[in-house]
C-alpha positions in Angstrom: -29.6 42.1 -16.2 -31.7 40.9 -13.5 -34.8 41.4 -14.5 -33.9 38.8 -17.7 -34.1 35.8 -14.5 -37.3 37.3 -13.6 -40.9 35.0 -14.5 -42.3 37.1 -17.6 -45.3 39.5 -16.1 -48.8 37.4 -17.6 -51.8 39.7 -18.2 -54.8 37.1 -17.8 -57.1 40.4 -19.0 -55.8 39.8 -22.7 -56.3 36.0 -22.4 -60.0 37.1 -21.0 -60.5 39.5 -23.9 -59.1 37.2 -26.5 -61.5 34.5 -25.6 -64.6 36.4 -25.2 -64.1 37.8 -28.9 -63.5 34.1 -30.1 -66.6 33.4 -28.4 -68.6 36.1 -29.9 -67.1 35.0 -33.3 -68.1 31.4 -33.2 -71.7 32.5 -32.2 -71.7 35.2 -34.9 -71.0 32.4 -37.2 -73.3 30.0 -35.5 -75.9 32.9 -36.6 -75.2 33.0 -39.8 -75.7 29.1 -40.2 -79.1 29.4 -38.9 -79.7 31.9 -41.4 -77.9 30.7 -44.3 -78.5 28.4 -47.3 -78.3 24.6 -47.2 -75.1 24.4 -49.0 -73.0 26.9 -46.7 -74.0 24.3 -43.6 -70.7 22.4 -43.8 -68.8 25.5 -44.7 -70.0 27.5 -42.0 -69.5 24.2 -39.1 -65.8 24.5 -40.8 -65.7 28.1 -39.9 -66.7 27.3 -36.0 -64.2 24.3 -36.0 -61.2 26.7 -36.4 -62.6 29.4 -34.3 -63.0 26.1 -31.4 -59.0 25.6 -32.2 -58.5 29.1 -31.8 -60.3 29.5 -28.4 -58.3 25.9 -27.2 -55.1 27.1 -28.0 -56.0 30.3 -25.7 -57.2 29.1 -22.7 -54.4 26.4 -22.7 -51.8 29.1 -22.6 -53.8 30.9 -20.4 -53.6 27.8 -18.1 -50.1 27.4 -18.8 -49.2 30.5 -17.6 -51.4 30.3 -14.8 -49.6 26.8 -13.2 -46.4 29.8 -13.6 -47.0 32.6 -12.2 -47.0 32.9 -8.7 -48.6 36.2 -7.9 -52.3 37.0 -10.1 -54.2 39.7 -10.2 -57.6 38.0 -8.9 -57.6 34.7 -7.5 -56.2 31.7 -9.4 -59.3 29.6 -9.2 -61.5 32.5 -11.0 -59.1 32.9 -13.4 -59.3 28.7 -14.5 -63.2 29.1 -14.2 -63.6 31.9 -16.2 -61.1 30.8 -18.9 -62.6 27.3 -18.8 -66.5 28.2 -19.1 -65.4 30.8 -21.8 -64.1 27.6 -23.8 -66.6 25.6 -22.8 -69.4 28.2 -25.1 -67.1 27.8 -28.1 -66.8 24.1 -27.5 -70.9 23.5 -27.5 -71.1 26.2 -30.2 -69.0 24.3 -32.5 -70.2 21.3 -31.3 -73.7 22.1 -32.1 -72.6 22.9 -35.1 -70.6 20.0 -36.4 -74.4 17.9 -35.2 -75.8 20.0 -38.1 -73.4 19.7 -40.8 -73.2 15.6 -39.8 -77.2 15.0 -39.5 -77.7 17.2 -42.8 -80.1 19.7 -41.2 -80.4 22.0 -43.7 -84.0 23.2 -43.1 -83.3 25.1 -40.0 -86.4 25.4 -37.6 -87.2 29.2 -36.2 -86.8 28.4 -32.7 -82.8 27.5 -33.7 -82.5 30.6 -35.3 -84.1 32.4 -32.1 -81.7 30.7 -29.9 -78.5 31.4 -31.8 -79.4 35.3 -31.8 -80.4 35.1 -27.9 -76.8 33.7 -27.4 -75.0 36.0 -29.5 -76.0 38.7 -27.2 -75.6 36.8 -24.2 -72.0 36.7 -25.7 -71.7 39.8 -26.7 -72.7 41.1 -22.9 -70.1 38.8 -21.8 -67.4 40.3 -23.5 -68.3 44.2 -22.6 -68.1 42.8 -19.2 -65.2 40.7 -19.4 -63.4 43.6 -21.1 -64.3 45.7 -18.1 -62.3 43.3 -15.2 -59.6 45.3 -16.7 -60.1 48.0 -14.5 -63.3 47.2 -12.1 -63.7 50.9 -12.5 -66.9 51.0 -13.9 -68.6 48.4 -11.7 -72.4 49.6 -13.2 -71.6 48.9 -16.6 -70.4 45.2 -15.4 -73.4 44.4 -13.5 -75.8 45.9 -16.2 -74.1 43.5 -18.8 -74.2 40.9 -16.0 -78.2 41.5 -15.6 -78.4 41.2 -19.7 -76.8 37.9 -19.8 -79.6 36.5 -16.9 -82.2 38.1 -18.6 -80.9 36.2 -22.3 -80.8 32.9 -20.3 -84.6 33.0 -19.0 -85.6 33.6 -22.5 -83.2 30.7 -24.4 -84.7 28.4 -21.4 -88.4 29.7 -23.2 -87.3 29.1 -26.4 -85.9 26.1 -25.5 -89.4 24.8 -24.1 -91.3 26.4 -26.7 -89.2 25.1 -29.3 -89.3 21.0 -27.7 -93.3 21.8 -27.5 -93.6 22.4 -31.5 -91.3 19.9 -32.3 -93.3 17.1 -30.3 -96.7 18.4 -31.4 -95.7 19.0 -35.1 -92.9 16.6 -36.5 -94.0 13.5 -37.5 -90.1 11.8 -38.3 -89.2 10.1 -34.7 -85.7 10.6 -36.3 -85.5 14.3 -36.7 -87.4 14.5 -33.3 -84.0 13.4 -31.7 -82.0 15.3 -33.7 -83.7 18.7 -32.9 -84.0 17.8 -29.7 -80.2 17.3 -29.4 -79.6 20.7 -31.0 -81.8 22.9 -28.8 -80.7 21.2 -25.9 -77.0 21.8 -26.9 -77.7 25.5 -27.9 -79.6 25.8 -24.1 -76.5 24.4 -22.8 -74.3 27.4 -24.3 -76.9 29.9 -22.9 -76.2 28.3 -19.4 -72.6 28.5 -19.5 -72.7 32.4 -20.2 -75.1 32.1 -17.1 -72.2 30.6 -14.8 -69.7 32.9 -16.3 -71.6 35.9 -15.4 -71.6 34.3 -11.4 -67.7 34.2 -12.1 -67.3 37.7 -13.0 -70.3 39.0 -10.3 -67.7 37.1 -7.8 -64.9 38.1 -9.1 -66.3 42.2 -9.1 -67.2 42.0 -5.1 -64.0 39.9 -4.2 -61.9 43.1 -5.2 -63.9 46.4 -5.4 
């Protein structure tokens, strides 16, 4: 009958794993509207939009929960980052993606294409190593996924460059020279977030093993 006053046990792992599968959702869909026709472009940004609900209504439980429970299994302020800069990829995922739907890009350039496969695995990565915090058993496996994701970013910051480099040379509409430029710079941007989470997780690894 005691235990019934007792604060319900909170297992931040499953908010961890839930979020990194919403993120490699929304960037699997992302994909797909790079490679997709012009008329599933406002169909697939409707797709990302619920996933980005999804992912909010996660990590604010998450940081419910948090402000409640008194004891955590790694430290508090880990927890909010990694749970905030896991939202924060489905938020300039869907983001990026409502830019496309609402500037009508529907010939997608290559370089967007590129970037949106080089952040699904940098996603992908995330979660294997997000899914391993579990345990901290198999430390290796963590800090080869962790070495994947830096790897991913050095070459979404080349794309990025190269892509910015084409567009300047080779598009003569000052109009869609902004708007491209906004969406590699936003898709960048979600490449760099999966950089800082993997410095939350490396932490997070030598804090407790």
């Amino acid at each position: 009958m005691f235990r019934a006053f007792l604060p319900k046990e909170v297992c931040f792992f499953d908010y961890f794993e839930q979020l990194a599968a919403l993120s490699v959702k929304a960037c699997q869909a992302f994909l797909e509207l790079t490679e997709g026709h012009k008329d599933g472009l406002d169909r697939h940004a409707a797709k990302i939009k619920d996933i980005e609900h999804q992912a909010d209504d996660v990590a604010h439980r998450c940081i419910d929960d948090l402000n409640k429970t008194f004891v955590t299994p790694i430290d508090r302020v880990d927890i909010h980052a990694l749970i905030k800069r896991m939202d924060d990829v489905v938020d300039s995922v869907d983001a990026t993606a409502s830019r496309m739907a609402l500037y009508e890009l529907v010939e997608i350039r290559e370089e967007a294409r590129k970037s949106a496969e080089v952040l699904l695995k940098a996603v992908r990565s995330m979660e294997i190593a997000v899914r391993g915090l579990r345990t901290i058993k198999e430390t290796k496996t963590i800090k080869d996924e962790l070495i994947s994701i830096y790897h991913l970013e050095n070459e979404g910051d080349l794309i990025l460059r190269e892509a910015l480099t084409r567009l300047f040379r080779e598009e003569t509409n000052a109009i869609l020279v902004i708007k491209w430029k906004e969406i590699f710079e936003r898709l960048e941007k979600a490449t760099d977030r999966c950089e800082e989470i993997a410095h939350i997780i490396e932490r997070i690894v030598i804090e407790v093993s």
